[in-house]
Each structure stands twice: as C-alpha cells, then as structure tokens.
N, C-alpha and C positions, 0 to 999 in steps of 0.2 A: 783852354789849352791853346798854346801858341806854337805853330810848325816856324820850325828855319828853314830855310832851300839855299842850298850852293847851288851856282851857275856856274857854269863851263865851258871855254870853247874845243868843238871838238880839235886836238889834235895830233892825236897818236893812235896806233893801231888799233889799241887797246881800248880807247875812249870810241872808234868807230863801230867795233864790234859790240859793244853796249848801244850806238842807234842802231844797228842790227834786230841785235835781241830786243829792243824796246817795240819794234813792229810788231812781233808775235801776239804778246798779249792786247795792243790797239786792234791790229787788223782784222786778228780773229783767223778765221782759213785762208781768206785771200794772202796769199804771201808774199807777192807783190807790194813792194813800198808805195806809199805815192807819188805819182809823180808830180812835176813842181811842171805848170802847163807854160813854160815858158818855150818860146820858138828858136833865138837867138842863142847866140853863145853866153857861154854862163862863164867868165873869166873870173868873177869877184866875187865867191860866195864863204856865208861862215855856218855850220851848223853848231847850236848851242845844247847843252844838256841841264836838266833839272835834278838834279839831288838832294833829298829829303836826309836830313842832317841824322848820321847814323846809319844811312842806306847806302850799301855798295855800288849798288844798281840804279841809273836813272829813273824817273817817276813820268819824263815827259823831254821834248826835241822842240824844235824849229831851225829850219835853215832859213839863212836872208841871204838874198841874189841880188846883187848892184844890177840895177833893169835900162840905166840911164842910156848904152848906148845899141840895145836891145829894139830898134825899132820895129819892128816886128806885132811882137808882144805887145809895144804899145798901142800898136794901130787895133788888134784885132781884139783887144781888151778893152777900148777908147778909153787911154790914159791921153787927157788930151795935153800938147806940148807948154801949156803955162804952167803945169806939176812941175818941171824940170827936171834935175837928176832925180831919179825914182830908185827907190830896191821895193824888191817884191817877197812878204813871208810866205812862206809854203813848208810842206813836212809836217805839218804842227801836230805834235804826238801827244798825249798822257796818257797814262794807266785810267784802265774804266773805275778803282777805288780810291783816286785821285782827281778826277773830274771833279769842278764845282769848286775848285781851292782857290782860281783866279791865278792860276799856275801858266795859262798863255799872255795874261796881260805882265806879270810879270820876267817871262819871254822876251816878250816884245822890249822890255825895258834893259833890258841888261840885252839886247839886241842893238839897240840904240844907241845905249853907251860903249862899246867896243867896238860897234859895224858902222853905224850911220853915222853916228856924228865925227869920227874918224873919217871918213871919206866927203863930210861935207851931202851928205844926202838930203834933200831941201824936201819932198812925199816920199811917205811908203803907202805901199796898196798890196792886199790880197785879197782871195776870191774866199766868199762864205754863203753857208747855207740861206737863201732869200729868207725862208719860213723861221728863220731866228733872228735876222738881226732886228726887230724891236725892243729886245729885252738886253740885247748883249752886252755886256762889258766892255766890249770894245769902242762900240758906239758910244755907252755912257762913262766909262772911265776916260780912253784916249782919243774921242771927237772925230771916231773915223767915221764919214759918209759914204753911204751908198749910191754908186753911179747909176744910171738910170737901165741900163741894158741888163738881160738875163743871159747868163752862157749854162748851159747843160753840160758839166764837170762830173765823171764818176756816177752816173747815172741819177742824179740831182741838179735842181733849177738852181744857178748861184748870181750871185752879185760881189762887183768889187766894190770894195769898202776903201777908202783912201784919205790921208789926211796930210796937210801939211806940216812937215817938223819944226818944232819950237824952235828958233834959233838960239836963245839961251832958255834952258828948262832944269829947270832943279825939282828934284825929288821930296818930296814929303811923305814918309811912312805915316799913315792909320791905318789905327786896327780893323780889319772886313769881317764884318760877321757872315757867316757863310748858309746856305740852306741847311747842311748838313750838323748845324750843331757845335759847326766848330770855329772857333776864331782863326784868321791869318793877316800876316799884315799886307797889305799893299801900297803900291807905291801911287799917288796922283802927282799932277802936272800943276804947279803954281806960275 
C-alpha cells in the first residue's frame, strides 16, 4: 500500500484550528501545546500541516521559526555562529496511528521548500529526545548532528540536532518500507 500526504501551510482560520485539534489527540491530557523553547522574538515563522489524501483532518504539524537574529536562543542552545542564519523546528505533532510513516522527515522537507530556502536559511536545528537519536531518521535520512550539550526540555534529557542546508538539493522519491508493514514514499537528498 502506498499513502499520498498533502502539505499545507498553515493560513486561515480554519487551517489553525485544525493545529488546534491536532494537539488533543498528540498530547493526550496535557492540553497545553508545546512550546517552541525559543527566547527572542519570533518575527518569521510558518507552521505546516500533514494531510493523509482523503482525510479532512491533519495526521501531523511542524512549525519553522527563522532563529537567525534570535541571539539569545542561540547562545543558550550553543548554536555556534559559523551555522549562520539558523530557523529552528519545533511543534512537531503526528497522530499516535500515524507515527513510524517518516511523516516528520517529510515535514521537514516541504519545510525547506517554502520556508528555508525562500529566506536563504544556510542550518536548521531542533531539540530531540538524547535516548533516540541513534536510530532516527533524522540523523540517517537528513545528516542532522547532534551537538554535544544536554538541555532538560519537558521533563526529558534533549540534544540539538543541526545540519547544514544543501545549497542546491533536489528531491528523489523512494519507496520506505516502514516497521509497520506498510510502504511510503520519501524523499532523500542527492
């Protein structure tokens, strides 16, 4: 079986109150979104939506925050200043019967094409769970590295993860066979 996903950027009423509802089922009780641990002003940010072809309703979010003149964030994050302009992911939602589809790396990518490379973003970095990034996708599909420091986020040990952007990067869909039995496609970096 092969899934399609529409991306979206959020921008109507209508599309916000869908990352609304999309918390409920992520968060579970805590009803509180998350927060994005940025310090500085947040001028330039896009939050994107995942749509499961046929589904009314998002499957999963991410917002990207332009971090570049955010020094702040940068210091207490140690984004150190040869990354240059930086944005940072944060929010990254899915449904718990949608985990495992590679639905953030594909996020990230249709993040990229409408947010980052639109603004000339040279690194992107967010913060992730320490005790996963071995196996991530993130790290294995998009080359993101982990910085050396630990920050205690949400009452979890994290690490930023950070990579420099491709300055020309073209897409190649293959097929991802997935834990769960099912095929989807994603996108790698040539």
């Amino acid at each position: 079986m092969q899934l399609r996903f529409d991306f979206r950027p959020v921008t109507s009423t209508g599309e916000r109150s869908h990352l609304e509802e999309l918390q409920g089922p992520v968060l579970g009780k805590n009803p509180a979104p998350p927060a994005l641990p940025l310090q500085g002003l947040r001028t330039t940010s896009m939050s994107i939506l995942a749509y499961l072809e046929g589904r009314k309703r998002p499957v999963g979010a991410v917002t990207v925050v332009d971090t570049t003149k955010d020094a702040l964030s940068r210091l207490i994050y140690g984004i150190p200043p040869i990354y240059g302009s930086t944005a940072f992911y944060g929010g990254m939602m899915v449904l718990p019967e949608y985990r495992g589809w590679g639905i953030p790396v594909r996020l990230i990518f249709q993040t990229q094409r409408l947010f980052v490379n639109k603004l000339g973003i040279r690194s992107t970095w967010l913060l992730y769970p320490e005790e996963r990034i071995g196996g991530a996708r993130l790290t294995t599909i998009l080359k993101y590295r982990p910085l050396p420091e630990t920050f205690n986020e949400a009452g979890c040990a994290n690490r930023v993860l950070i990579r420099e952007e491709p300055r020309e990067q073209r897409l190649k869909w293959d097929l991802l066979p997935l834990s769960n039995g099912v095929s989807a496609r994603r996108a790698t970096c040539n």
